[in-house]
TITORZA-455648 format. One record per residue: residue in one letter; x, y, z of N, C-alpha, C, O in turn; residue number from 1. Coordinates in nm, 2 decimals. Layout:
# residues N
R  res     n_x     n_y     n_z    ca_x    ca_y    ca_z     c_x     c_y     c_z     o_x     o_y     o_z    n
R    A       X       Y       Z       X       Y       Z       X       Y       Z       X       Y       Z  NUM
...
END
This chain:
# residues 212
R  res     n_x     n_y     n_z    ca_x    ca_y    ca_z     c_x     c_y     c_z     o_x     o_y     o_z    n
R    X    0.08   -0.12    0.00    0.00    0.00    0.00    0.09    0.13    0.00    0.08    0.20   -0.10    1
R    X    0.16    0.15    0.10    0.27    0.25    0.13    0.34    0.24   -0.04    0.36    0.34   -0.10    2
R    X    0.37    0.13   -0.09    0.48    0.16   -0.18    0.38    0.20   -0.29    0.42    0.30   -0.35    3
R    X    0.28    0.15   -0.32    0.16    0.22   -0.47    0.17    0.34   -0.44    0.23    0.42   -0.52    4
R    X    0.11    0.41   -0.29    0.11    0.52   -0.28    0.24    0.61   -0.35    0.24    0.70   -0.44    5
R    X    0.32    0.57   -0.28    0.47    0.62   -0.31    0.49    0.64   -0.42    0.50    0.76   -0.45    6
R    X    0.51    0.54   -0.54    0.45    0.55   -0.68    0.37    0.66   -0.74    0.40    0.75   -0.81    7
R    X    0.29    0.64   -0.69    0.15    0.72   -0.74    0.18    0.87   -0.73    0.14    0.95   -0.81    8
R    X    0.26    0.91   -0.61    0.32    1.06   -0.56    0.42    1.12   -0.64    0.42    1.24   -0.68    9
R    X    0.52    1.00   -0.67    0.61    1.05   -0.77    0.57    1.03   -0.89    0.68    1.04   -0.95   10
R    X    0.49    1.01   -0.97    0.45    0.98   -1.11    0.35    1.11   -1.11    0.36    1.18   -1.21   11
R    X    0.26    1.15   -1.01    0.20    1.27   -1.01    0.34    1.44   -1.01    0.33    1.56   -1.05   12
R    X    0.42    1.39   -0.96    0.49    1.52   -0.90    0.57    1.49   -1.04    0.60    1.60   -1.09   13
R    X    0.62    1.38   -1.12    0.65    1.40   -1.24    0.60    1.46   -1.35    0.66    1.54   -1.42   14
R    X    0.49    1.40   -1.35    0.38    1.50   -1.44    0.36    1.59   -1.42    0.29    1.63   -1.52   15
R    X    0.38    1.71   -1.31    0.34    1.80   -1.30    0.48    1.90   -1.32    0.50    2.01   -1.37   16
R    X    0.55    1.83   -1.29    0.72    1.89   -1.35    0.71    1.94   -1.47    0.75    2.05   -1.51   17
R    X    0.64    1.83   -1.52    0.69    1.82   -1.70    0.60    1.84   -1.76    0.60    1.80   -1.87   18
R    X    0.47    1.90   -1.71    0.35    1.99   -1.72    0.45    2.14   -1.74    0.46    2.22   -1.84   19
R    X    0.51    2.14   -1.65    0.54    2.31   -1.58    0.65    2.33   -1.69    0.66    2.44   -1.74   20
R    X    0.73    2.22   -1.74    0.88    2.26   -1.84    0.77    2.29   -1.93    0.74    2.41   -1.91   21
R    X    0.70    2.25   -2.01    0.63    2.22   -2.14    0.61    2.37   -2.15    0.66    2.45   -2.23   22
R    X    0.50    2.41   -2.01    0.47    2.53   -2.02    0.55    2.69   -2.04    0.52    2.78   -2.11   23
R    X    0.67    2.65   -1.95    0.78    2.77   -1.95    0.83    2.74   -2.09    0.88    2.85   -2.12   24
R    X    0.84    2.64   -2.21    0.90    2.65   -2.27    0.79    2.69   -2.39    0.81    2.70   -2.51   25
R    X    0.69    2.70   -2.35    0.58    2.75   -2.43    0.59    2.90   -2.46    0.58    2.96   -2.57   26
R    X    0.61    2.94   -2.36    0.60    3.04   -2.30    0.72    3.16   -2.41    0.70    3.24   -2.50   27
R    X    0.87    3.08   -2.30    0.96    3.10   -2.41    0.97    3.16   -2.53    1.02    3.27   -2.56   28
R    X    0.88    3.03   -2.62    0.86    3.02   -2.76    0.78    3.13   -2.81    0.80    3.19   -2.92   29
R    X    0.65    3.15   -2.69    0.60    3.28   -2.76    0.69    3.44   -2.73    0.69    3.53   -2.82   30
R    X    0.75    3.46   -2.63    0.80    3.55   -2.62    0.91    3.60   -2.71    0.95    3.72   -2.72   31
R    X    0.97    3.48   -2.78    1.07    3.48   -2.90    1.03    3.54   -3.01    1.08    3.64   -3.07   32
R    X    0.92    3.46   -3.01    0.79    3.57   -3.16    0.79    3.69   -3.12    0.84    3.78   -3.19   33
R    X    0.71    3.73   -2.96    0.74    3.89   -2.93    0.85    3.95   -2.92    0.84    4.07   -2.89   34
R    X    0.97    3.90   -2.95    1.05    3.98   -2.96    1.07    4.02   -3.14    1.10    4.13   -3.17   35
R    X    1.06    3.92   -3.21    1.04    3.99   -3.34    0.95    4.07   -3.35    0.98    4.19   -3.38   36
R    X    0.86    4.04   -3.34    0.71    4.13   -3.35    0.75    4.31   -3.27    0.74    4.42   -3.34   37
R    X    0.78    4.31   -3.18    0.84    4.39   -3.11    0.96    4.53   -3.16    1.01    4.64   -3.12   38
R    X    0.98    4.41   -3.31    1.10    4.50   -3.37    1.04    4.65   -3.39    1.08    4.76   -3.34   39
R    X    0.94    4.61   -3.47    0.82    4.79   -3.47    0.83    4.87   -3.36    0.81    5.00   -3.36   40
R    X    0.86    4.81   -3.28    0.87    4.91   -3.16    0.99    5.02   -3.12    0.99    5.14   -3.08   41
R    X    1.07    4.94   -3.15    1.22    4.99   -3.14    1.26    5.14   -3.25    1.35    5.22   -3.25   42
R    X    1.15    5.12   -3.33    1.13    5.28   -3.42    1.10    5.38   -3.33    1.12    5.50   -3.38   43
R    X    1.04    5.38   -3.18    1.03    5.49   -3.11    1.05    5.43   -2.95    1.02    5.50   -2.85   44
R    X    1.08    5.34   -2.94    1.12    5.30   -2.78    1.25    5.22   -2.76    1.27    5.12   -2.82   45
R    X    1.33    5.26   -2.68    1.44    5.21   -2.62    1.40    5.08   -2.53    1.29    5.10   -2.47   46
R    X    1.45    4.97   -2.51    1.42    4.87   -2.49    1.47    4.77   -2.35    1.42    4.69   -2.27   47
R    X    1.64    4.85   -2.38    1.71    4.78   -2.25    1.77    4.87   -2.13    1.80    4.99   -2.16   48
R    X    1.77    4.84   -2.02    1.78    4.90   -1.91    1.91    5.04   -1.89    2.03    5.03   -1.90   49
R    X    1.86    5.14   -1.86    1.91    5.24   -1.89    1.96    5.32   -1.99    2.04    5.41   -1.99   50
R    X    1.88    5.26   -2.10    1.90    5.34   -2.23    1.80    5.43   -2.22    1.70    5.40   -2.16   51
R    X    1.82    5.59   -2.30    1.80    5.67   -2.31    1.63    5.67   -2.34    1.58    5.58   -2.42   52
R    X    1.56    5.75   -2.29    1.43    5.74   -2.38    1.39    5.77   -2.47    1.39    5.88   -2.44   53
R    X    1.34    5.77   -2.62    1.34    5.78   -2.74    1.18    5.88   -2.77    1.15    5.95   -2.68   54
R    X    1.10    5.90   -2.88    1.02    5.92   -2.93    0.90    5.88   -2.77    0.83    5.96   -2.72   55
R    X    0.91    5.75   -2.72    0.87    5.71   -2.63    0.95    5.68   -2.52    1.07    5.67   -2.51   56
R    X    0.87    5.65   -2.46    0.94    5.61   -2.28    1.00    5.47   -2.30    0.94    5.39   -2.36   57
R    X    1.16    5.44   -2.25    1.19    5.35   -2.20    1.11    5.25   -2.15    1.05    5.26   -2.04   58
R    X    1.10    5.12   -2.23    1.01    5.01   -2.22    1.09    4.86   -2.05    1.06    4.75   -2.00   59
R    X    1.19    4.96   -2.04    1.22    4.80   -1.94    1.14    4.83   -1.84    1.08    4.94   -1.83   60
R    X    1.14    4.73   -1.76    1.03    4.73   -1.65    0.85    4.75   -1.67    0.76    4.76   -1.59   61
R    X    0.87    4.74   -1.80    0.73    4.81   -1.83    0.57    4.72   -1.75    0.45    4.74   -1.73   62
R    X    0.65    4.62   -1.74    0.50    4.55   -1.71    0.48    4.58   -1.52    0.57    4.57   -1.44   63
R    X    0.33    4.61   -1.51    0.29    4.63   -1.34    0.39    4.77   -1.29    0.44    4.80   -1.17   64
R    X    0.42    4.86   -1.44    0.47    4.98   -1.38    0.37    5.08   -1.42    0.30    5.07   -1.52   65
R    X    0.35    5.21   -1.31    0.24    5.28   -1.32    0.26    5.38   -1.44    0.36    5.45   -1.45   66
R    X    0.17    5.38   -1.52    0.15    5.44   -1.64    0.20    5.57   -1.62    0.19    5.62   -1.51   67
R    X    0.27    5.65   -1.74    0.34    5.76   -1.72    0.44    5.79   -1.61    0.50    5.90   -1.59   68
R    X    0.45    5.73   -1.57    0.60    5.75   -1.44    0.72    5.76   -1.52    0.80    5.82   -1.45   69
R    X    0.78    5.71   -1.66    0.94    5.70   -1.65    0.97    5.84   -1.64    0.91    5.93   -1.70   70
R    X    1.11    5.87   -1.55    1.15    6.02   -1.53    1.22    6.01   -1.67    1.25    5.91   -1.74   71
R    X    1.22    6.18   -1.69    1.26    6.22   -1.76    1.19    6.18   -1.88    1.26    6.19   -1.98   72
R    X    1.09    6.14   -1.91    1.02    6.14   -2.03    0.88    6.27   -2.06    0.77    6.23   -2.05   73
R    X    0.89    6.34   -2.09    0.74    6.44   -2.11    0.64    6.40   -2.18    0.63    6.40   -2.30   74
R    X    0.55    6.34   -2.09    0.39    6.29   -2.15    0.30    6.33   -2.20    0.31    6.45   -2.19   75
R    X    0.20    6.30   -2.26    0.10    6.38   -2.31    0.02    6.39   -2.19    0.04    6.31   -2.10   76
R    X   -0.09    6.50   -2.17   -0.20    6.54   -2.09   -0.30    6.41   -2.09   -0.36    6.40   -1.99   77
R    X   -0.32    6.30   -2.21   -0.38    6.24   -2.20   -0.31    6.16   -2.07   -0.35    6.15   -1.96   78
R    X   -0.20    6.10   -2.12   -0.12    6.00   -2.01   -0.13    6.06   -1.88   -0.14    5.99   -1.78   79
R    X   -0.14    6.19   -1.86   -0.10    6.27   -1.70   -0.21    6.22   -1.65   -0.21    6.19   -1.53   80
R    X   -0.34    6.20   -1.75   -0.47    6.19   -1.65   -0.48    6.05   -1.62   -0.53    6.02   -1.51   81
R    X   -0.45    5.94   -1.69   -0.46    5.80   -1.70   -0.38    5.76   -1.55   -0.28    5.79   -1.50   82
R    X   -0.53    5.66   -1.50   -0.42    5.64   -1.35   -0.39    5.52   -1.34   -0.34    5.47   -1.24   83
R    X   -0.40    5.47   -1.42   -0.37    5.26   -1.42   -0.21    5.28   -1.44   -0.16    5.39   -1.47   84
R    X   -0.15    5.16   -1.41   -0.07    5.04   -1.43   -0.10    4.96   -1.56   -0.21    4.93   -1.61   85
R    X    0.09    4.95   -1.60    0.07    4.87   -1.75    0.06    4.68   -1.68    0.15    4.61   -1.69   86
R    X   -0.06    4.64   -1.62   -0.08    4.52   -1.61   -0.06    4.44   -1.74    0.00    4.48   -1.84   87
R    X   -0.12    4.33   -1.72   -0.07    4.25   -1.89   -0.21    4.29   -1.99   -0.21    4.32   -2.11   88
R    X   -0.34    4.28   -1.89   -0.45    4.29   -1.94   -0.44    4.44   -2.01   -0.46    4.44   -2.13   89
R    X   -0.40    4.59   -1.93   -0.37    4.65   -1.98   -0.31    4.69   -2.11   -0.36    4.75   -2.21   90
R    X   -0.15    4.62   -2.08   -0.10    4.60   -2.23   -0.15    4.59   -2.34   -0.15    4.67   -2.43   91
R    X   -0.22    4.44   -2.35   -0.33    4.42   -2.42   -0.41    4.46   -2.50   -0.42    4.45   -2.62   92
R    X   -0.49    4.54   -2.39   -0.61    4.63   -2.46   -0.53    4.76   -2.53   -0.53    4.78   -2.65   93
R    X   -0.45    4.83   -2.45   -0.36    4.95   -2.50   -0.30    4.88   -2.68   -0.33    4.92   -2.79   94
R    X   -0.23    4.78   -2.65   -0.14    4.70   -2.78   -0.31    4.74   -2.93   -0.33    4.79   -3.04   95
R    X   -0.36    4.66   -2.84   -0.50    4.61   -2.93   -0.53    4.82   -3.05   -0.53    4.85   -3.17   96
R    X   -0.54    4.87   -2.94   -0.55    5.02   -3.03   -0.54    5.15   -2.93   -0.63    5.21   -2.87   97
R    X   -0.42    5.17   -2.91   -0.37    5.28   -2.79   -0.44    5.39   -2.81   -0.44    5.45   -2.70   98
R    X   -0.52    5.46   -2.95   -0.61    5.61   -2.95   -0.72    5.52   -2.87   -0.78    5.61   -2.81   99
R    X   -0.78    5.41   -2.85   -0.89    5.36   -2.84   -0.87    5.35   -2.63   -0.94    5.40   -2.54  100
R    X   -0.78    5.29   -2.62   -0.77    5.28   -2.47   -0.73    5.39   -2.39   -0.77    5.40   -2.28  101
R    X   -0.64    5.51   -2.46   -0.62    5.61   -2.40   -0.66    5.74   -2.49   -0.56    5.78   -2.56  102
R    X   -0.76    5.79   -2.50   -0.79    5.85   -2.59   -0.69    6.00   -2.60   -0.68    6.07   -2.50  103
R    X   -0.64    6.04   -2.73   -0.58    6.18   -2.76   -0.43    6.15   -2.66   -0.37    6.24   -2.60  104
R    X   -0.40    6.04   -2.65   -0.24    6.03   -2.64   -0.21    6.08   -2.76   -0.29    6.11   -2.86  105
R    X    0.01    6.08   -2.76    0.05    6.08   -2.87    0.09    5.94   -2.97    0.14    5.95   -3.08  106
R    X    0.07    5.84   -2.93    0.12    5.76   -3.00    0.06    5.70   -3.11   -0.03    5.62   -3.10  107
R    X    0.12    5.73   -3.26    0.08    5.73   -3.36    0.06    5.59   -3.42    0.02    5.56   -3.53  108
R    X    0.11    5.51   -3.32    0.06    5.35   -3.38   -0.06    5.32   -3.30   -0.09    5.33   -3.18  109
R    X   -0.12    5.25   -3.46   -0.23    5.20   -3.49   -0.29    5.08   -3.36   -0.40    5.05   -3.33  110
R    X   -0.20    5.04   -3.33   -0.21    4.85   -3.31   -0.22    4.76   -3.34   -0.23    4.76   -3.46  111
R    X   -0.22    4.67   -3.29   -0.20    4.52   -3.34   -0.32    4.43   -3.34   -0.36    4.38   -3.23  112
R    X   -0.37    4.41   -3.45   -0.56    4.38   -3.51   -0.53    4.26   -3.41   -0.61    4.24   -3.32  113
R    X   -0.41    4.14   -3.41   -0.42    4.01   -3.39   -0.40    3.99   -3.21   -0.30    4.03   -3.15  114
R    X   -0.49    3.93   -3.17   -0.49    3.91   -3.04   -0.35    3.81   -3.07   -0.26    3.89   -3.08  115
R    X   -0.31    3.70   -3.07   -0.23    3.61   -3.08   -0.05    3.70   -3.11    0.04    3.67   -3.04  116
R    X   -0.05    3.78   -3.19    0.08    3.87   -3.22    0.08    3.98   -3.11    0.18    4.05   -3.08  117
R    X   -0.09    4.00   -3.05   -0.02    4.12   -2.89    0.02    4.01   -2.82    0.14    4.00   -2.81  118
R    X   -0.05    3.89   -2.74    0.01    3.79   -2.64    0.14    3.79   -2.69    0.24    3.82   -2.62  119
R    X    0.15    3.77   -2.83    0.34    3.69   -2.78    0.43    3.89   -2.74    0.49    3.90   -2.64  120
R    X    0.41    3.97   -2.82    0.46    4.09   -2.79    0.50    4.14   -2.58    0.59    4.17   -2.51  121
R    X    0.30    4.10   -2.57    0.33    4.11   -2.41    0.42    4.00   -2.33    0.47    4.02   -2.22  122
R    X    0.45    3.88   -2.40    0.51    3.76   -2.34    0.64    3.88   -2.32    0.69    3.93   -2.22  123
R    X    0.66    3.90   -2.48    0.80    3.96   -2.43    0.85    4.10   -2.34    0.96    4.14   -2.30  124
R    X    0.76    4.14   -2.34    0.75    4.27   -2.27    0.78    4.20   -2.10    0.89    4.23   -2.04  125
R    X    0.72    4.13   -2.06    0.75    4.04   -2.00    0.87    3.99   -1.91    0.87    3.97   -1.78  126
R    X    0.99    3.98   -2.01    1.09    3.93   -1.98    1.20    4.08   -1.96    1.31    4.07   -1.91  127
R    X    1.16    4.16   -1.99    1.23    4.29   -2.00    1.26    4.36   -1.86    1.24    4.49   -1.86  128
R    X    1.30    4.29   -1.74    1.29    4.31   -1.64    1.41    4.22   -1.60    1.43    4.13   -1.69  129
R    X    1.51    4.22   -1.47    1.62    4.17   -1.43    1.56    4.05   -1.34    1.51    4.07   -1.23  130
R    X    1.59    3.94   -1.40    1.56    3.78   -1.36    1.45    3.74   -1.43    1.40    3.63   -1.39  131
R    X    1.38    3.82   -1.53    1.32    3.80   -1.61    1.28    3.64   -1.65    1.34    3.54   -1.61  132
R    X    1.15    3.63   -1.76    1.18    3.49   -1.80    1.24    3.50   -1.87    1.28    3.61   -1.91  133
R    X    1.30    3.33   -1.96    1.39    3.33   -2.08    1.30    3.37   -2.21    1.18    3.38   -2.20  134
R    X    1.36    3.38   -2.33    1.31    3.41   -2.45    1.36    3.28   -2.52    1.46    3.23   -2.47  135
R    X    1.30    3.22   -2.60    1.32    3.12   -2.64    1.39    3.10   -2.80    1.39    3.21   -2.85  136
R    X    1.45    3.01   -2.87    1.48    3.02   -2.97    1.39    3.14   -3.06    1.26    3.16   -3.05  137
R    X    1.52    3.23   -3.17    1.42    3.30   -3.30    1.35    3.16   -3.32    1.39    3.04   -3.29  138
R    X    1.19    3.22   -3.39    1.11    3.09   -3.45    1.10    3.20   -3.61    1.13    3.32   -3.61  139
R    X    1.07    3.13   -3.70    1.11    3.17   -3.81    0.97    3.30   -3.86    0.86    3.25   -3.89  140
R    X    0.98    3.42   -3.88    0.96    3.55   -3.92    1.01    3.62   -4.07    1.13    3.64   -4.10  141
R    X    0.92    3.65   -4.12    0.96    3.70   -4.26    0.96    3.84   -4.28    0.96    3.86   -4.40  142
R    X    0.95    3.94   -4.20    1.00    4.03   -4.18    0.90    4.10   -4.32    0.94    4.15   -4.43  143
R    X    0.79    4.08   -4.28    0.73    4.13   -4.41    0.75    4.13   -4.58    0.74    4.21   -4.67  144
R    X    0.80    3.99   -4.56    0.86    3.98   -4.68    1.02    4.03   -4.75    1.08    3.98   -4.84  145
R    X    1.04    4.12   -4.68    1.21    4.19   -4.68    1.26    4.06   -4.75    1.21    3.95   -4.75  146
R    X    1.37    4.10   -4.82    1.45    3.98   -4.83    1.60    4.01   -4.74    1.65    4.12   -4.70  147
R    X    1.63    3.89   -4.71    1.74    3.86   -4.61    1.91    3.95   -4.64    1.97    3.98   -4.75  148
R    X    1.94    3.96   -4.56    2.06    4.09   -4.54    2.05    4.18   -4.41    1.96    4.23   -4.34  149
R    X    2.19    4.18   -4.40    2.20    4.23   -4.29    2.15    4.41   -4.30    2.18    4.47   -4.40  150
R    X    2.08    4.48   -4.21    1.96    4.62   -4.23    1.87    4.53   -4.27    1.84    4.58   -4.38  151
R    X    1.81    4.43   -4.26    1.67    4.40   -4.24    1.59    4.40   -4.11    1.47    4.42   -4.10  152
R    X    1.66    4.39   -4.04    1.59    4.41   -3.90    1.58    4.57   -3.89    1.49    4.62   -3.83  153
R    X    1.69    4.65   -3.94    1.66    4.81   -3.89    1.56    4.87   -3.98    1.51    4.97   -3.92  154
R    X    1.50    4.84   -4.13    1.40    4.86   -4.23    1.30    4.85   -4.15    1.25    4.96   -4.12  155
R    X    1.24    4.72   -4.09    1.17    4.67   -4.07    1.09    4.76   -3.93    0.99    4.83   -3.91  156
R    X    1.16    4.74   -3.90    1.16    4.85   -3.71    1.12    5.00   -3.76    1.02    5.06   -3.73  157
R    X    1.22    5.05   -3.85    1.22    5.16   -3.88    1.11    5.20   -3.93    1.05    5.30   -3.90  158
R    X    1.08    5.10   -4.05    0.97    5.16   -4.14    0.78    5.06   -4.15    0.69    5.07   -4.23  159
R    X    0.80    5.01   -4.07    0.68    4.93   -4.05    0.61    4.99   -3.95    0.50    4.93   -3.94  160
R    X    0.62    5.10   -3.85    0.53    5.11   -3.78    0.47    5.25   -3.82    0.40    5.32   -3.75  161
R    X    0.50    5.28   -3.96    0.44    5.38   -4.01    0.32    5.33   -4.13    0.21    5.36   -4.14  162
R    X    0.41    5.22   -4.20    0.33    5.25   -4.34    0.37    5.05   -4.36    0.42    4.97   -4.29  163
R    X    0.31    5.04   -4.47    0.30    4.90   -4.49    0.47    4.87   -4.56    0.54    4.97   -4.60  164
R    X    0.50    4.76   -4.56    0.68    4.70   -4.61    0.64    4.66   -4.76    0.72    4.62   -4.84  165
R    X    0.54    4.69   -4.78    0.50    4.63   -4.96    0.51    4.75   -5.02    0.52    4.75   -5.15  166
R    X    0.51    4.85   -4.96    0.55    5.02   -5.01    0.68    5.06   -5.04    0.72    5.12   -5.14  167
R    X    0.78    5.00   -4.92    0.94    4.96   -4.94    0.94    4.89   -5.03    0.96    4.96   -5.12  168
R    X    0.93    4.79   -5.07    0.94    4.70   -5.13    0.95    4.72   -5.33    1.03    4.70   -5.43  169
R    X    0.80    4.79   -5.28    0.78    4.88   -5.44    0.88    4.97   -5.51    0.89    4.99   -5.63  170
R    X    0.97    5.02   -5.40    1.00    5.13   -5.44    1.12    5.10   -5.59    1.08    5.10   -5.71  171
R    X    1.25    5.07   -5.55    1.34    5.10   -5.65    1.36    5.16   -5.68    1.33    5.19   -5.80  172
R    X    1.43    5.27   -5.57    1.53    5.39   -5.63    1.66    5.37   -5.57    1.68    5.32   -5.46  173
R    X    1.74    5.43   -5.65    1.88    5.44   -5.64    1.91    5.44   -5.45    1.83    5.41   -5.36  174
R    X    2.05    5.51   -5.45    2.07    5.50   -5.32    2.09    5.65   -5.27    2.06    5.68   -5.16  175
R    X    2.12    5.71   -5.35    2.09    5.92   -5.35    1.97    5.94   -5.33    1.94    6.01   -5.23  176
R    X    1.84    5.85   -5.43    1.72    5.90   -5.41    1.65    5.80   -5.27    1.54    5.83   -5.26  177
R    X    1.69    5.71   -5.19    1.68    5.64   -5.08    1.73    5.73   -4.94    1.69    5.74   -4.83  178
R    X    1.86    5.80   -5.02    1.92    5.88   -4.89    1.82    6.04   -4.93    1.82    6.11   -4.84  179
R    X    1.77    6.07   -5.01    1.71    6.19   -5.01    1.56    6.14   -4.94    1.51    6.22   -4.87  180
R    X    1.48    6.02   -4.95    1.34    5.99   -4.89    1.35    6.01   -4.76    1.26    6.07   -4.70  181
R    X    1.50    5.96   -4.70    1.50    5.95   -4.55    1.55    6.08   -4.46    1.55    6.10   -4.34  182
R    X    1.57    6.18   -4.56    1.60    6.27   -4.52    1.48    6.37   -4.52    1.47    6.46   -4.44  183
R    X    1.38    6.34   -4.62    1.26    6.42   -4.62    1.18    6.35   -4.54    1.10    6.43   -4.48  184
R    X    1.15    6.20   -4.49    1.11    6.17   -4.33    1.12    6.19   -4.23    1.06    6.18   -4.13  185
R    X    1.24    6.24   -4.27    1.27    6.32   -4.11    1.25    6.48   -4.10    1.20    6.52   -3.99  186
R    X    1.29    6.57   -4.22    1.28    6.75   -4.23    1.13    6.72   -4.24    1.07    6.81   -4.18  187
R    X    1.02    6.62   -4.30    0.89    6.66   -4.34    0.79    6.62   -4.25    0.70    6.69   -4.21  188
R    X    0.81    6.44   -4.20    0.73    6.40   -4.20    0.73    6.37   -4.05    0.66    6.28   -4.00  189
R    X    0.83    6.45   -3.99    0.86    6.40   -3.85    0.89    6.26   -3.78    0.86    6.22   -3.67  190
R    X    0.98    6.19   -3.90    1.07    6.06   -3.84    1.18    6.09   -3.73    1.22    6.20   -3.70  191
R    X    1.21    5.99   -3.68    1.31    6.05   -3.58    1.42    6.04   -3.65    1.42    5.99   -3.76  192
R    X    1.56    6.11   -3.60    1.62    6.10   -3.68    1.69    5.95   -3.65    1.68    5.89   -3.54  193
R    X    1.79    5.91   -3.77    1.85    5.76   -3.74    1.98    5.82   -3.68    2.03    5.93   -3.70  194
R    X    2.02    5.72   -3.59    2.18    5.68   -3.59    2.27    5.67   -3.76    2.23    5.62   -3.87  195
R    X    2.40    5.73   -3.72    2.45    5.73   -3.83    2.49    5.58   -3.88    2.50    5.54   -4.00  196
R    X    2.52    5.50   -3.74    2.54    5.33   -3.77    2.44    5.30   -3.83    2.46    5.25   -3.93  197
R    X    2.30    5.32   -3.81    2.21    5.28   -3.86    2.10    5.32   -3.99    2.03    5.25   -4.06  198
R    X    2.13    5.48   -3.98    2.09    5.53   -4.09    2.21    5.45   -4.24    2.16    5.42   -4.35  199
R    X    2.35    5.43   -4.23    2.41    5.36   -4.33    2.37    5.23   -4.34    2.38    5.19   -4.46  200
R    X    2.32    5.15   -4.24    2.28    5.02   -4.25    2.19    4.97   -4.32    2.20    4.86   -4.37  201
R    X    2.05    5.09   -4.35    1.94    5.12   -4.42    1.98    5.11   -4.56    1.93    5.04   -4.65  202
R    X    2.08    5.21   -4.56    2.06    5.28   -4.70    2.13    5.20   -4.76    2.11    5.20   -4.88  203
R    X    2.26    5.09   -4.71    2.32    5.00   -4.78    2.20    4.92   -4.81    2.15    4.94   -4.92  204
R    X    2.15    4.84   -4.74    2.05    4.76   -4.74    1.92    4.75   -4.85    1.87    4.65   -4.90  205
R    X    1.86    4.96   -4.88    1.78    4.91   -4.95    1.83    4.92   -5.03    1.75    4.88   -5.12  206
R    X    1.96    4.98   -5.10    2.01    4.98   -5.23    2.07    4.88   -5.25    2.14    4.92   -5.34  207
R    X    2.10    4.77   -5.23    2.14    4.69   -5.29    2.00    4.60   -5.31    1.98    4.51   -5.40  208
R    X    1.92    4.63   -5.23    1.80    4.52   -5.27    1.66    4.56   -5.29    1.57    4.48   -5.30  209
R    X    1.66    4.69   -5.30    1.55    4.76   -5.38    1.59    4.84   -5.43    1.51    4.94   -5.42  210
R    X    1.71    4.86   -5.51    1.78    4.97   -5.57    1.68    5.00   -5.73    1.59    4.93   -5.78  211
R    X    1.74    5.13   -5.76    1.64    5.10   -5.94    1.78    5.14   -5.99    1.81    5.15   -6.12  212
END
């Protein structure tokens, strides 16, 4: 009797082990996606701990931190009045359509139509905290189609949270007329400006592969 029992305890407490890996590694796997997905973000938010604030507030810590608090960031009146915490549920709804949850903020993105592409985003939001969870293997992302080369990840970040990648994509112009668009996104259309490492990473990138 004692020894079935005994059995029975450890075959439960196994199962429930390897319930729990399955899950963390689920988990992982989605947070991996959110960090691709995430790349859009990196066009106006700094990401890792103690980097500078950008277009937006520094994202580490962001989850169960009270809305509009990071110092040194200047908010909109809408945010001053908002008195929640970025909970996950929060995130969520905010991700889902930020003019819609916080009405007459500034943030000029749209949101994310797919419930399944905010979960993995918030997974990774998530981990962006010290002892965080792990991120799991890249899982495979097509970057909107981009073709592969190094400045595909900075296109993608850069120019997806404005306008669609099938617009890049179209284009085909030289690398004068690529370095004159990005320069009139920024004097015109109020882009931020790039990093010089990064603004050359671009412009090698789309000229060699959307060049005309």
């Amino acid at each position: 009797m004692i020894r079935q029992f005994t059995t029975g305890l450890l075959l439960s407490l196994l199962a429930g082990f390897i319930g729990l890996q399955s899950a963390l590694a689920d988990q992982a796997n989605l947070a991996a996606r959110g960090k691709q997905l995430a790349l859009v973000c990196q066009g106006c938010h700094t990401l890792a701990e103690g980097e500078p604030n950008g277009i937006g507030p520094n994202l580490w810590n962001v989850v169960d931190r009270k809305a509009g608090s990071v110092a040194g960031f200047e908010y909109s009146e809408a945010f001053k009045q908002f008195k929640g915490s970025w909970t996950l549920e929060n995130l969520k709804h905010y991700l889902a359509s930020p003019a819609a949850f916080i009405p007459n903020n500034r943030m000029a993105f749209s949101g994310i139509s797919s419930e399944a592409d905010r979960n993995a985003v918030v997974a990774y939001l998530q981990t962006l905290t010290a002892g965080g969870p792990a991120v799991g293997a890249s899982s495979s992302f097509d970057y909107g189609g981009l073709k592969e080369g190094v400045g595909r990840e900075d296109v993608y970040a850069v120019c997806s949270r404005c306008h669609s990648i099938m617009l890049v994509k179209q284009q085909g112009m030289s690398r004068s007329r690529w370095t004159d668009m990005l320069v009139w996104m920024v004097e015109e259309q109020g882009m931020d400006e790039l990093a010089p490492d990064q603004h050359e990473r671009i412009l090698d990138y789309l000229a060699k592969n959307y060049g005309g």
